[in-house]
N, C-alpha and C positions, 0 to 999 in steps of 0.2 A: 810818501811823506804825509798826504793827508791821512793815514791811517796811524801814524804815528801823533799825528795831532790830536785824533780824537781819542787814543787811547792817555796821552796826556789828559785834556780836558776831564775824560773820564775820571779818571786817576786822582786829577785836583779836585773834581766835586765830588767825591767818594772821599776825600778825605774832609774836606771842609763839612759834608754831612754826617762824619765821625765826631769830629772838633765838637761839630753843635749838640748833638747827641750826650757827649760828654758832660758839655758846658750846660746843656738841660737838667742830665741827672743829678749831677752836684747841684743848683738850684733847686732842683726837686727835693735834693734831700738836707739840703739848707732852711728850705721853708717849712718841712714835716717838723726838723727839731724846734724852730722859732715857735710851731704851731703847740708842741708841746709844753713847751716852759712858759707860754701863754695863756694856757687852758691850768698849769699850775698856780700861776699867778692868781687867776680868776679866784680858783678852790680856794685857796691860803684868804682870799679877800672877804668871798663868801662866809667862810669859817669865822673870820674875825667878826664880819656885819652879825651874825648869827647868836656870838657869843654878847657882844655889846647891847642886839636887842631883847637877849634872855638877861643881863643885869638892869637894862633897863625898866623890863618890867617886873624883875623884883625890887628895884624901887620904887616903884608907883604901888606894887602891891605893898609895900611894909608904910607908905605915907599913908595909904588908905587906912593901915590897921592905927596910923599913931592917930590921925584925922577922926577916927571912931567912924571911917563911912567903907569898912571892909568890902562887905557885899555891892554896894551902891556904883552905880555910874557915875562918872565923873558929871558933874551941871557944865563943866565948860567942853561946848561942844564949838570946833572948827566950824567958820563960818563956810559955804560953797563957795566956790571960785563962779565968777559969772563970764 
């Protein structure tokens, strides 16, 4: 009998150690795809910041040209954060 229990016992943590296995990979491969369409997000965000600070500085460049100070620095400079 006790040979029949540990081959039970066996049995159950052989399977419970499949279970988890399982139950890991699907997580695992739950998180790869969240990991992906999060790393797409990013790009599509990137891409939009990218495109918004190329028109913003073709406006600052065409004020500059109506302003008559093309070439010139802007005089108003950001004060430093202290």
């Amino acid at each position: 009998m006790k040979a029949e229990d540990d081959e039970l016992k066996f049995m159950s943590n052989l399977r419970n150690v499949v279970e988890k296995l399982k139950a890991l990979e699907t997580e695992r491969k739950n998180l790869l795809l969240e990991i992906e369409e999060l790393k797409k997000v990013a790009d599509a965000k990137t891409k939009a910041l990218e495109s918004e600070i190329s028109m913003l500085r073709e406006e600052v460049k065409s004020l500059r040209i109506l302003l008559g100070a093309e070439e010139t620095e802007p005089e108003f400079k950001p004060k430093k954060k202290k």
